[in-house]
C-alpha positions in Angstrom: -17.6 -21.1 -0.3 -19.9 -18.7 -2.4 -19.6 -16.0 0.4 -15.8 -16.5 0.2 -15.3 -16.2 -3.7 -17.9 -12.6 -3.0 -15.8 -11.0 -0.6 -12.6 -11.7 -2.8 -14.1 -10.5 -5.7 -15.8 -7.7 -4.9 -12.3 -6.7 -2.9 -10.4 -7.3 -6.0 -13.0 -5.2 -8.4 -12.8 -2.4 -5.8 -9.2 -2.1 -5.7 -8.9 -2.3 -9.8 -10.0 1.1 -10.0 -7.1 2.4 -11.8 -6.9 5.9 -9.6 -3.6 7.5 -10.9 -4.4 6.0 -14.9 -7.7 7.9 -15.0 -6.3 10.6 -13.2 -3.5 10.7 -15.8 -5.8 10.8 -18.8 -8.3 13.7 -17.4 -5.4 15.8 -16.2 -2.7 15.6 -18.5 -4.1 13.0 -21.6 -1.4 11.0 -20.6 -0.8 7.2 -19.6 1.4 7.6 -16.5 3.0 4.3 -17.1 5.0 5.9 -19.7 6.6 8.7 -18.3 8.7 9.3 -15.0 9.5 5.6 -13.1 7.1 4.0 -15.7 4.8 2.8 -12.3 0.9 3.6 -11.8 1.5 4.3 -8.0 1.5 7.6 -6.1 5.1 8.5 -6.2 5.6 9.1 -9.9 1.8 10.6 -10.0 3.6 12.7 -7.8 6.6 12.9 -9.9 4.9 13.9 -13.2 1.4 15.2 -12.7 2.4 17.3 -9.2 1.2 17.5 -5.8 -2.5 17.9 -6.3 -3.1 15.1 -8.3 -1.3 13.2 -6.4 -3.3 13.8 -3.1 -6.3 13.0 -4.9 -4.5 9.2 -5.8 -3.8 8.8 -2.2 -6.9 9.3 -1.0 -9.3 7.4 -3.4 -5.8 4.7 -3.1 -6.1 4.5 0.6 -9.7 4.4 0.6 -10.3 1.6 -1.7 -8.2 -0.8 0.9 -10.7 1.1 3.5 -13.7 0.5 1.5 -12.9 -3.5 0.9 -12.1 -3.8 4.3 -15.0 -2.1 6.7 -18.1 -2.4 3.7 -17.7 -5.5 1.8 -17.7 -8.1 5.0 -20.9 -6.2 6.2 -22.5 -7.7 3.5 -22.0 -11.1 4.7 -22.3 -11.3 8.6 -22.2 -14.8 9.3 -19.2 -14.9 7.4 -16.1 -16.2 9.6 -17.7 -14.9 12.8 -15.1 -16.9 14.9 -12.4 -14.7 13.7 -12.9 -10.4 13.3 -10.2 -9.7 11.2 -10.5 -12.7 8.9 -12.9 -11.5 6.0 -11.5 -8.0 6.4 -8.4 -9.5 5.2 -9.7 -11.5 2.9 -11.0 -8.1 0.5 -8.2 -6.3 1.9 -5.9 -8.9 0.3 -8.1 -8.7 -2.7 -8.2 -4.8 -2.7 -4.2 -4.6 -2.8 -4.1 -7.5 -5.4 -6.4 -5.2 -7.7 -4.6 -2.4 -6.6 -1.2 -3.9 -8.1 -2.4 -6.3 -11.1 -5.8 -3.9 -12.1 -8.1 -5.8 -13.7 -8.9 -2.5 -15.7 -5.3 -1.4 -17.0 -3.7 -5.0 -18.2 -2.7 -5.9 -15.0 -0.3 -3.3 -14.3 -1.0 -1.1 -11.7 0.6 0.2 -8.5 2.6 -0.9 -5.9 -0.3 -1.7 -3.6 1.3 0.6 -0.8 -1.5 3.0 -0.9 -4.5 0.7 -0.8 -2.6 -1.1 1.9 -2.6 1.7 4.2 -6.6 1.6 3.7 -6.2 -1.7 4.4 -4.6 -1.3 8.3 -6.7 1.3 9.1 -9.5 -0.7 9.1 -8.2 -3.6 10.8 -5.5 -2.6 12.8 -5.2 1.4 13.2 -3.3 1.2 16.4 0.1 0.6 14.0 -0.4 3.2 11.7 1.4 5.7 14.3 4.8 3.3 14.5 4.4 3.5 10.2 4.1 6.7 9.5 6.8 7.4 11.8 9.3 5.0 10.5 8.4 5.8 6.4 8.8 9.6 7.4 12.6 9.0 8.9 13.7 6.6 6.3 12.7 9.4 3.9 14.0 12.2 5.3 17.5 10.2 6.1 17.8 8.2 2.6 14.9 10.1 0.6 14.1 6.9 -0.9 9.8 6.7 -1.3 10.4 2.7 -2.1 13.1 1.9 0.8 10.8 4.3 3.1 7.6 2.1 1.9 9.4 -1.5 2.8 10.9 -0.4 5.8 7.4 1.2 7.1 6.1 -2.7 5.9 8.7 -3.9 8.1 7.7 -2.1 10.9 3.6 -3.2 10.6 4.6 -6.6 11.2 6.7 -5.7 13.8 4.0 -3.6 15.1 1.0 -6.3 14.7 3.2 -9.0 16.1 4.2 -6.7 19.3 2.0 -4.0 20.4 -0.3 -6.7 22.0 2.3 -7.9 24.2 1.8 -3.9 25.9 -1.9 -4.2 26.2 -3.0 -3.0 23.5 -5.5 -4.6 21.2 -5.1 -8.0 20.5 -4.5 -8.7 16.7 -4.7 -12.2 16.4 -3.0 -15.3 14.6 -4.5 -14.7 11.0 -3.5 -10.6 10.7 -0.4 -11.4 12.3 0.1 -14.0 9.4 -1.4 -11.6 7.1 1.3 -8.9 7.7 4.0 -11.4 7.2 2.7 -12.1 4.0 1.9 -8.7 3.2 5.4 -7.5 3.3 7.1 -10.3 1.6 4.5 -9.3 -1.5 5.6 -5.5 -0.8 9.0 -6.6 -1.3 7.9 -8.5 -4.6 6.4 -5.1 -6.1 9.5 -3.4 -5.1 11.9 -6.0 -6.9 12.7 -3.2 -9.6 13.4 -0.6 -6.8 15.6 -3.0 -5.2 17.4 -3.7 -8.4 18.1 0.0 -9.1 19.4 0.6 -5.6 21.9 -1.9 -6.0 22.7 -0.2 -9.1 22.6 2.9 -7.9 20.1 4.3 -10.0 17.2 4.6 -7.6 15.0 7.9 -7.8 15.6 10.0 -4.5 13.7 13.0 -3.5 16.8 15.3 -2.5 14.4 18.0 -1.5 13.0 16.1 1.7 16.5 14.9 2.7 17.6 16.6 5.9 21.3 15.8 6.0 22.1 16.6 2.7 25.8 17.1 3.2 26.2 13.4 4.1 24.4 11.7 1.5 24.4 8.3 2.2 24.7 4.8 0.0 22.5 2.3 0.3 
């Protein structure tokens, strides 16, 4: 039980790194919570600080969920050795949870998107291909970052639950259950995004929309 409280806390620590807050402050002075969306995440780091900075949040982002996932569990060997994938998810879960409620930053973080990238490329990287392909055509046809990220989600579990069935490596009942979970919580940290789409108000990136001619209504 001791081994199990570790893992989940040093996951959670490691994810509560506030990235894109620290970032603000050095480059700009600024608390990125209150300019552009108001969010700590990548896509208004993006929005308000540039393309630069941003880069830098999605790598330290992504590797936090990397970090929790392939160096924590080393530290305890024995620890569920029945089941690979279980302690990885375990500080992965943690990771994304510090990611999104930082223990550094009263609890408000980012969207855990980022860190849960890190996350799947540690335990599962086979699914990272069918991702990144389905987040890049839900931008480029809608231009929305937050449908793009649920969608992308959406196609993980998919992914996880499927890609064994055509030999490929077996996944396995808990990160199967795992990606379930994770995208209902993606859809949780999305419930603002949601809300604006319905009201139309959602930020789009028009630039990276190839059919602009036919804009579309979600």
């Amino acid at each position: 039980m001791l081994q199990i409280f570790s893992v989940i806390i040093l996951g959670y620590l490691l994810g509560s790194i506030p990235t894109s807050l620290t970032l603000g402050k050095i480059h700009s002075r600024i608390d990125i919570r209150k300019h552009g969306s108001g969010n700590a995440g990548l896509t208004n780091v993006y929005r308000v600080l540039g393309f630069g900075p941003a880069l830098v949040v999605a790598v330290v982002d992504i590797s936090k969920g990397w970090l929790a996932v392939a160096l924590i569990p080393s530290f305890f060997p024995d620890l569920f050795i029945n089941d690979i994938h279980l302690a990885g998810i375990l500080t992965g879960s943690a990771a994304v949870l510090g990611h999104t409620f930082t223990l550094f930053a009263g609890f408000r973080g980012g969207k855990g998107v980022a860190a849960l990238l890190g996350v799947i490329i540690a335990l599962y990287p086979t699914v990272i291909p069918i991702c990144l392909t389905v987040f890049v055509l839900t931008l480029i046809t809608w231009g929305y970052v937050s449908v793009s990220s649920m969608t992308a989600t959406a196609a993980l579990t998919f992914g996880v639950w499927i890609l064994p069935e055509f030999g490929f490596e077996p996944s396995g009942i808990s990160l199967r259950i795992f990606t379930i979970l994770i995208f209902l919580f993606i859809i949780f940290t999305h419930r603002t995004n949601i809300r604006r789409l319905r009201e139309g108000t959602e930020n789009r990136f028009e630039k990276v929309v190839l059919f602009k001619s036919k804009k579309r209504k979600l």
